[in-house]
N, CA and C atoms as a LAMMPS dump frame, in Angstrom:
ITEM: TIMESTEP
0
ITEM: NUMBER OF ATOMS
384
ITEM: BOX BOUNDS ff ff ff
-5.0000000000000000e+02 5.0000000000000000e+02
-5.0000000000000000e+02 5.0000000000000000e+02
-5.0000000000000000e+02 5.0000000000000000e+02
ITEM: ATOMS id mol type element x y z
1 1 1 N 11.872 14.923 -29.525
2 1 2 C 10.473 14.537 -29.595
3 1 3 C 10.351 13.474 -30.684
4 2 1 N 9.726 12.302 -30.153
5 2 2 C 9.429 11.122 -31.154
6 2 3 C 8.388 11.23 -32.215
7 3 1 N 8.24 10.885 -32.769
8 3 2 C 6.68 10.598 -33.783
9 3 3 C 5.862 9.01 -34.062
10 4 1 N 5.011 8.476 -33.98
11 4 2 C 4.609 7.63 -34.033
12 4 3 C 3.427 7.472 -34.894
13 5 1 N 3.124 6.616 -35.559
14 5 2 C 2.047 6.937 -36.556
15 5 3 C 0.722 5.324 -35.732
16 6 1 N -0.097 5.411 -35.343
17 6 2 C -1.221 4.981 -34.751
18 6 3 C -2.601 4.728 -35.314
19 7 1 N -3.072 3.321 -35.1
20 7 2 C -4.409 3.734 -36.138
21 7 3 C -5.505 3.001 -35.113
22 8 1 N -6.651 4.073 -35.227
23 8 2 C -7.726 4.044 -34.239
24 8 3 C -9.103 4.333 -35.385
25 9 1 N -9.948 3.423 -35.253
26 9 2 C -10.991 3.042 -35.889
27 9 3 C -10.997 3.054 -37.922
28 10 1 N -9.753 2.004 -38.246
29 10 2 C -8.831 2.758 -39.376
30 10 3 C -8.515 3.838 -39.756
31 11 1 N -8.178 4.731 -39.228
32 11 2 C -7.323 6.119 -39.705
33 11 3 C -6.156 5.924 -38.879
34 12 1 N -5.27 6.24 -39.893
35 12 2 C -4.025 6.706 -39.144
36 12 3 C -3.666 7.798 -38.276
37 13 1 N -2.822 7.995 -37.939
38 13 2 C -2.581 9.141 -36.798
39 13 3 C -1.183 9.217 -36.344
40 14 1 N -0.864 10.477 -36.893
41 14 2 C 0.726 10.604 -36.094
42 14 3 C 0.662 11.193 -35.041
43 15 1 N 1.437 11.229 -34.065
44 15 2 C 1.299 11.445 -32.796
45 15 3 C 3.057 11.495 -32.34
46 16 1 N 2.825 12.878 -31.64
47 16 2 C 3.805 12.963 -30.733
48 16 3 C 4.368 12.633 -29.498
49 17 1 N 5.406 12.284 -29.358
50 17 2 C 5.548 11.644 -27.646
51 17 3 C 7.303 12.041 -27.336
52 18 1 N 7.114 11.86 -26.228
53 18 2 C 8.863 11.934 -25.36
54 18 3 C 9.405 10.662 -26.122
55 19 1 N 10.828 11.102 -26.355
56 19 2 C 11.414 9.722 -26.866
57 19 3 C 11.522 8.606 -25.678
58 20 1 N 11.454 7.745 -26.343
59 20 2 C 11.826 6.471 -25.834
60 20 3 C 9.858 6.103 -25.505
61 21 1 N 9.208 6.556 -25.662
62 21 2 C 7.379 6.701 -25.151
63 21 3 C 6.546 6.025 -26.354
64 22 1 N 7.078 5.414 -27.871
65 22 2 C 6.653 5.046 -28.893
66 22 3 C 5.705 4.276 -28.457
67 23 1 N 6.583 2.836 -27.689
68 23 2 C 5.976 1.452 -27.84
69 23 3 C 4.816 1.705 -26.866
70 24 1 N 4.613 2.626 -25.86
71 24 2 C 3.712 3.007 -24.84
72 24 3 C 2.548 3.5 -26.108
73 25 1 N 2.8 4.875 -27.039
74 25 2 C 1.782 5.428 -27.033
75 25 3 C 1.213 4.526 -27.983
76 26 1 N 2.388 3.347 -28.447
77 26 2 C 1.231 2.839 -29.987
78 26 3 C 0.612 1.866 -29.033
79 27 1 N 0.662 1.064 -27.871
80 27 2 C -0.279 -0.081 -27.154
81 27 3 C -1.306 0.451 -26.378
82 28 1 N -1.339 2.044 -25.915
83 28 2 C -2.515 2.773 -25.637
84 28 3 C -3.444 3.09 -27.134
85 29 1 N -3.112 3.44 -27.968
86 29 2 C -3.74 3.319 -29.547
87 29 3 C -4.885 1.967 -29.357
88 30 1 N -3.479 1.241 -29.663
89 30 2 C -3.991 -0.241 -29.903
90 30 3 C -5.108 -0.795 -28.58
91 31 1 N -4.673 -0.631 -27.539
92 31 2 C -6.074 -0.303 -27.131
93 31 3 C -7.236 -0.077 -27.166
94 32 1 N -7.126 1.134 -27.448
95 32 2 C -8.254 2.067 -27.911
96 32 3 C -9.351 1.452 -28.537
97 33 1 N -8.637 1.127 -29.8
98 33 2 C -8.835 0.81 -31.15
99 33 3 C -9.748 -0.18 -31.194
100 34 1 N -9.171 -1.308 -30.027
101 34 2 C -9.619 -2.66 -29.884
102 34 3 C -10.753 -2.415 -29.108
103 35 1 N -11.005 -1.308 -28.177
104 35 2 C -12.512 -0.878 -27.484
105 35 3 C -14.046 -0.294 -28.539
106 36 1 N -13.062 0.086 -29.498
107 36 2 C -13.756 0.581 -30.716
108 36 3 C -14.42 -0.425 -31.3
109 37 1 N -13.485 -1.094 -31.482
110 37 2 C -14.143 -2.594 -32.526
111 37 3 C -14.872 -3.453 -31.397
112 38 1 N -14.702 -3.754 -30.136
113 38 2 C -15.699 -4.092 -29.126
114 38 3 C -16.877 -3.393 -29.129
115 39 1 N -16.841 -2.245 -29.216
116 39 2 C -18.18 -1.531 -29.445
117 39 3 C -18.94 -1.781 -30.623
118 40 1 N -18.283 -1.764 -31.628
119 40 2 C -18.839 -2.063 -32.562
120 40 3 C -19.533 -3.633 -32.999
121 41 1 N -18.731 -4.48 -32.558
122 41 2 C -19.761 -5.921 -32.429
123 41 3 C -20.595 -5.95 -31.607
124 42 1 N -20.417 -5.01 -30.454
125 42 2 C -21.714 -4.918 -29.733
126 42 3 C -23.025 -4.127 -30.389
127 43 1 N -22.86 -2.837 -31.085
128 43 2 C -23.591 -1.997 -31.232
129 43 3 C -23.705 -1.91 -32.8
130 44 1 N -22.985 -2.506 -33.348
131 44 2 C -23.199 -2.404 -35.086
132 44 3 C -22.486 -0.921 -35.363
133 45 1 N -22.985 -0.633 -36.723
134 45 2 C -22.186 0.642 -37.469
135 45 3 C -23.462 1.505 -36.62
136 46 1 N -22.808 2.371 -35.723
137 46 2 C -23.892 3.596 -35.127
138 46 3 C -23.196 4.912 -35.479
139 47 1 N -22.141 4.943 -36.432
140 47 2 C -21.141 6.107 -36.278
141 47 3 C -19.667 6.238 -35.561
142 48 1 N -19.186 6.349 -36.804
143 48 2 C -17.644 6.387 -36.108
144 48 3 C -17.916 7.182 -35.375
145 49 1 N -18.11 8.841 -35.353
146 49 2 C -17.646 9.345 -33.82
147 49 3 C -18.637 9.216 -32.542
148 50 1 N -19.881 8.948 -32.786
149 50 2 C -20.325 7.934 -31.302
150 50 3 C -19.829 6.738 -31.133
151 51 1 N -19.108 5.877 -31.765
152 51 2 C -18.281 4.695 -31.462
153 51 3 C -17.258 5.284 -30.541
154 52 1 N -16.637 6.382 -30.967
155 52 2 C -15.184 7.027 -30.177
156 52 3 C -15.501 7.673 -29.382
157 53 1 N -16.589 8.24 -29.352
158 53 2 C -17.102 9.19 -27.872
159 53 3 C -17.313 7.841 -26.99
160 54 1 N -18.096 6.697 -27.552
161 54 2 C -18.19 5.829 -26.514
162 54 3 C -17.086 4.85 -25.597
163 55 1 N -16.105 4.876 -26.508
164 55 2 C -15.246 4.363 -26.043
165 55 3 C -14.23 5.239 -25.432
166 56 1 N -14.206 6.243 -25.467
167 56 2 C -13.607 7.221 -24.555
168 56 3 C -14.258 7.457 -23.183
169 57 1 N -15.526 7.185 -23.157
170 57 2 C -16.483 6.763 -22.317
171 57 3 C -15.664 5.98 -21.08
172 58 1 N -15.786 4.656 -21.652
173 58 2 C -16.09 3.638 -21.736
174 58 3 C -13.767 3.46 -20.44
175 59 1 N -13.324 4.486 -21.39
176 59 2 C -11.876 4.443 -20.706
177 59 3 C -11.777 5.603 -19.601
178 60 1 N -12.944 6.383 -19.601
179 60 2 C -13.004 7.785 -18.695
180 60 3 C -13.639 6.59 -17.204
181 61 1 N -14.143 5.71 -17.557
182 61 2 C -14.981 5.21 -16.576
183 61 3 C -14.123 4.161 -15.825
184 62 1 N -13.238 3.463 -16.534
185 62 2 C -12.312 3.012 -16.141
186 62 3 C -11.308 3.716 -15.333
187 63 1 N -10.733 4.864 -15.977
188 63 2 C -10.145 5.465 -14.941
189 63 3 C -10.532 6.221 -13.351
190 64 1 N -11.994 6.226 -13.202
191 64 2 C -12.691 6.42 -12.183
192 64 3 C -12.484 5.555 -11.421
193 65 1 N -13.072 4.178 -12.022
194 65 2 C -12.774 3.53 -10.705
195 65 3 C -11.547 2.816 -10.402
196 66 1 N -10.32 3.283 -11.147
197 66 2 C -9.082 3.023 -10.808
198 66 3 C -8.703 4.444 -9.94
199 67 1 N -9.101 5.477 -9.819
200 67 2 C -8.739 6.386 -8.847
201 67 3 C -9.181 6.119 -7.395
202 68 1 N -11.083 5.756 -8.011
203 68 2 C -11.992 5.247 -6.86
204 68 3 C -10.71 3.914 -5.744
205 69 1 N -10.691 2.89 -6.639
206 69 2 C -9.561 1.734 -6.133
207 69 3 C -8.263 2.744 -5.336
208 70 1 N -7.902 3.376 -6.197
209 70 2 C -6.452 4.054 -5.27
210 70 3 C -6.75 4.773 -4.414
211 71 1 N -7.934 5.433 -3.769
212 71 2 C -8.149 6.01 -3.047
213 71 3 C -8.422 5.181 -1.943
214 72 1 N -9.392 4.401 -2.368
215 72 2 C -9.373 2.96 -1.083
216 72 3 C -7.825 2.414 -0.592
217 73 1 N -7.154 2.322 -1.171
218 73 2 C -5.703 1.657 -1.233
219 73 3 C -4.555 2.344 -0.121
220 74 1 N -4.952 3.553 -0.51
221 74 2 C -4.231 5.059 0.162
222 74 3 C -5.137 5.178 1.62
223 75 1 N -5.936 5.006 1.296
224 75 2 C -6.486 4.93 3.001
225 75 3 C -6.442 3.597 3.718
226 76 1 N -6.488 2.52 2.99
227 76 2 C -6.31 1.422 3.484
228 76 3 C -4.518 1.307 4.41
229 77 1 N -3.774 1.706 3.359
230 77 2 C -2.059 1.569 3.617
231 77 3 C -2.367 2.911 4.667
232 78 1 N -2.677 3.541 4.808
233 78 2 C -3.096 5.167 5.653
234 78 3 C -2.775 4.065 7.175
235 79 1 N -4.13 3.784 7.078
236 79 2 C -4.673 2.638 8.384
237 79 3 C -3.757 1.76 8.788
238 80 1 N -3.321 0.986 8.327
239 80 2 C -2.272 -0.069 8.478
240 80 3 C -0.554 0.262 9.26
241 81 1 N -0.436 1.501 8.725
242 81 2 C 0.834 2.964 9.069
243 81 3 C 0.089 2.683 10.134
244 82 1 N -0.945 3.309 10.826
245 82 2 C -1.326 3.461 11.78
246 82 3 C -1.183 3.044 13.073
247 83 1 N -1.738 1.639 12.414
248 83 2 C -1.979 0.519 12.843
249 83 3 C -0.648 0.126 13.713
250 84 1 N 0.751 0.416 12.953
251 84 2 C 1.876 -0.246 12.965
252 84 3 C 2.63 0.467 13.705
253 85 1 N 2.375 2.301 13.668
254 85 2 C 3.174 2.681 14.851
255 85 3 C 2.313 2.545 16.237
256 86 1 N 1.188 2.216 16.338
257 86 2 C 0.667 2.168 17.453
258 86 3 C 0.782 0.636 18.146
259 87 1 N 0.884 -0.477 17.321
260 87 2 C 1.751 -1.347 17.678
261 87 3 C 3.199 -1.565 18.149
262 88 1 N 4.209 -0.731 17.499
263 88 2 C 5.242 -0.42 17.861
264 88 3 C 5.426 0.131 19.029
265 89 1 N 4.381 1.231 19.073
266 89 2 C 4.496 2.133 20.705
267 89 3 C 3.845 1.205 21.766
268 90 1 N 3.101 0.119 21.449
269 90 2 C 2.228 -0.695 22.15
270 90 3 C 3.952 -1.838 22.849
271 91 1 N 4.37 -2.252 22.071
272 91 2 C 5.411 -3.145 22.067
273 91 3 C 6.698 -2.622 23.104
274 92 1 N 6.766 -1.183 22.523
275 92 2 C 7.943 -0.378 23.265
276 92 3 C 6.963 -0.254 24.815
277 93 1 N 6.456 0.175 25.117
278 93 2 C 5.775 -0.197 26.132
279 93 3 C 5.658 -1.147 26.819
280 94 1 N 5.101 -2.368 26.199
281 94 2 C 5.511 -3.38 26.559
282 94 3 C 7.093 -3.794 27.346
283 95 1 N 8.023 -3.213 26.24
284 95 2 C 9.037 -3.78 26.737
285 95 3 C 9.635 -2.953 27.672
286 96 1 N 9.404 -1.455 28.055
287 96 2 C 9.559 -1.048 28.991
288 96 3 C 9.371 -1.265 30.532
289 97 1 N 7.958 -2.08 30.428
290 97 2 C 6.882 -2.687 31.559
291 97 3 C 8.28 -3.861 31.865
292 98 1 N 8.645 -4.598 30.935
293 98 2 C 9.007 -5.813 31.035
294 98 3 C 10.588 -5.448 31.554
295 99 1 N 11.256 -4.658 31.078
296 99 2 C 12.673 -4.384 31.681
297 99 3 C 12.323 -3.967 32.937
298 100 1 N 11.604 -3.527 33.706
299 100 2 C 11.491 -2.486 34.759
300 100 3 C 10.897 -4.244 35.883
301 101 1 N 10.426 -4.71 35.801
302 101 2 C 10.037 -5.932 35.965
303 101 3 C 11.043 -6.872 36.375
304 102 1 N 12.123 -7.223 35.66
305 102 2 C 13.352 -7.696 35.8
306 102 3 C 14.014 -7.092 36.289
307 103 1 N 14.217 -5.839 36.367
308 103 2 C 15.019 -4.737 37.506
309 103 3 C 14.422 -4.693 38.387
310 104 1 N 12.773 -5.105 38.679
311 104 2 C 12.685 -5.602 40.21
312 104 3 C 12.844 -6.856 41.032
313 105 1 N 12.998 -7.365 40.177
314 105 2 C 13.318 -8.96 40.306
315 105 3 C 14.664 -8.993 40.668
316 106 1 N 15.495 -8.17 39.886
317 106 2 C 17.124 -8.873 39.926
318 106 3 C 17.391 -8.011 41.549
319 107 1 N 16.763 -6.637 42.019
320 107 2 C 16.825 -6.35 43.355
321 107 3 C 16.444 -7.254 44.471
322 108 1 N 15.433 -7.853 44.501
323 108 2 C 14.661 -8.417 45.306
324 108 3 C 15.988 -9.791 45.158
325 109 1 N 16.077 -10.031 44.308
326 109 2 C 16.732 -11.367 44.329
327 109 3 C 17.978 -10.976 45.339
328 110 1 N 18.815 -9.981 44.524
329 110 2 C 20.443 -9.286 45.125
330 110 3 C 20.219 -8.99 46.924
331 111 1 N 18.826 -8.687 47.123
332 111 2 C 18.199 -8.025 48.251
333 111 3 C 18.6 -9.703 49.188
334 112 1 N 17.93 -10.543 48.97
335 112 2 C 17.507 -12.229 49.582
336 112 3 C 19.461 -12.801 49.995
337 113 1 N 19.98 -12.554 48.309
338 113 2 C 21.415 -12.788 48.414
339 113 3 C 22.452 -12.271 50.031
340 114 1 N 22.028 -10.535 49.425
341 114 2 C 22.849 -9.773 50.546
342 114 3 C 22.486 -10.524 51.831
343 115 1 N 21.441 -10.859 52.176
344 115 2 C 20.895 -11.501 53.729
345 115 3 C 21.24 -12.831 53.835
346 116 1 N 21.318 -13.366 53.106
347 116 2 C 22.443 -14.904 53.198
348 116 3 C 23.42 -14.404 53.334
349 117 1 N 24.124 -13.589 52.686
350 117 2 C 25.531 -13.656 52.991
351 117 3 C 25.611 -12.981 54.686
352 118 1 N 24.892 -12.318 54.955
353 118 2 C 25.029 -11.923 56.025
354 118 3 C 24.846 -12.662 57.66
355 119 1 N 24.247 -13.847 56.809
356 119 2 C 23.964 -14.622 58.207
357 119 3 C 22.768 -14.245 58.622
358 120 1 N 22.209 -15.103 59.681
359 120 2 C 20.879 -15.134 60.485
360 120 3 C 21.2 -13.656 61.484
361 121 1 N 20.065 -13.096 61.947
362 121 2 C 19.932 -11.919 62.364
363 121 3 C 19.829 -12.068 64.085
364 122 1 N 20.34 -11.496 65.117
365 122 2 C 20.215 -11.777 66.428
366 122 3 C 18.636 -12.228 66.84
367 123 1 N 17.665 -11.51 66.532
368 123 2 C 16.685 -12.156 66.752
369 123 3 C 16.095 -13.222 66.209
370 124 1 N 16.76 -13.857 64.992
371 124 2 C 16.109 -14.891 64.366
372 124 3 C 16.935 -16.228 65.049
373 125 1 N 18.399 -16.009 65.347
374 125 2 C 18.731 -17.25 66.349
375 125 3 C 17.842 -17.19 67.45
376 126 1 N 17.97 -15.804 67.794
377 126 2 C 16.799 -16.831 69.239
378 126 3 C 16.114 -17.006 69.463
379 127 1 N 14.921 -17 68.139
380 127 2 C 14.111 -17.563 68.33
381 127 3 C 14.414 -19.259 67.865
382 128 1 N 15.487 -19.504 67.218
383 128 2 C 15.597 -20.617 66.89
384 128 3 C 16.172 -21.684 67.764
C-alpha cells in the first residue's frame, strides 16, 4: 500500500492507494482542488466546507452525466450489434438467393448444351 500526501483547499492530506496509483490519486486531488479555487473566484470566501460540499457537487454531477453519456453509448453500440447481425443474415441470404440463381442458370445452360450436342430432334427436321 502506497501513501501520498495531497493538498485540497490548502490542507494537506495523506492518502492511501494501491501501489503504482500515486500519480492518479495526486491529479484527482489536484483536480479537485482546482474546482475549489474555481468556486471560489466565482463565489468569494463562503466557507471552506460549502466550497467542498460544492465542489463535490459539482464532480457528483459530472459523473451523472458521464454514466447518463455511457448509457446512451451502450445502447447506441447495443443497436448497431444489431444492426450488423441482421445485415449479415440479410447478406447471407442474399447470397444464398444468388448461388441458387447460378445453379439455375448453369442447368438451364448444361440443359441447351446437352440438346446441341444431341442434334435436331425427328420432328424438328421435318418440319424444316
Amino acid at each position: 500500500m502506497a501513501h501520498v500526501s495531497v493538498t485540497i483547499n490548502g490542507r494537506q492530506y495523506r492518502m492511501a492507494c494501491d501501489d503504482g496509483e500515486e500519480a492518479h490519486l495526486s491529479r484527482l486531488a489536484q483536480e479537485f482542488d482546482e474546482r475549489i479555487e474555481r468556486l471560489r473566484a466565482e463565489f468569494g470566501e463562503i466557507g471552506d466546507m460549502r466550497l467542498t460540499v460544492m465542489a463535490a457537487l459539482t464532480v457528483a454531477d459530472d459523473l451523472s452525466d458521464a454514466r447518463e453519456r455511457a448509457q446512451r453509448l451502450e445502447l447506441e453500440v447495443s443497436n448497431l450489434q444489431e444492426s450488423s447481425r441482421l445485415a449479415a443474415d440479410h447478406a447471407q441470404a442474399t447470397q444464398g438467393a444468388i448461388v441458387a440463381a447460378f445453379n439455375s442458370a448453369a442447368e438451364r445452360i448444361e440443359e441447351v448444351a446437352r440438346r446441341l450436342d444431341e442434334g435436331p430432334r425427328k420432328d424438328e427436321t421435318a418440319a424444316g
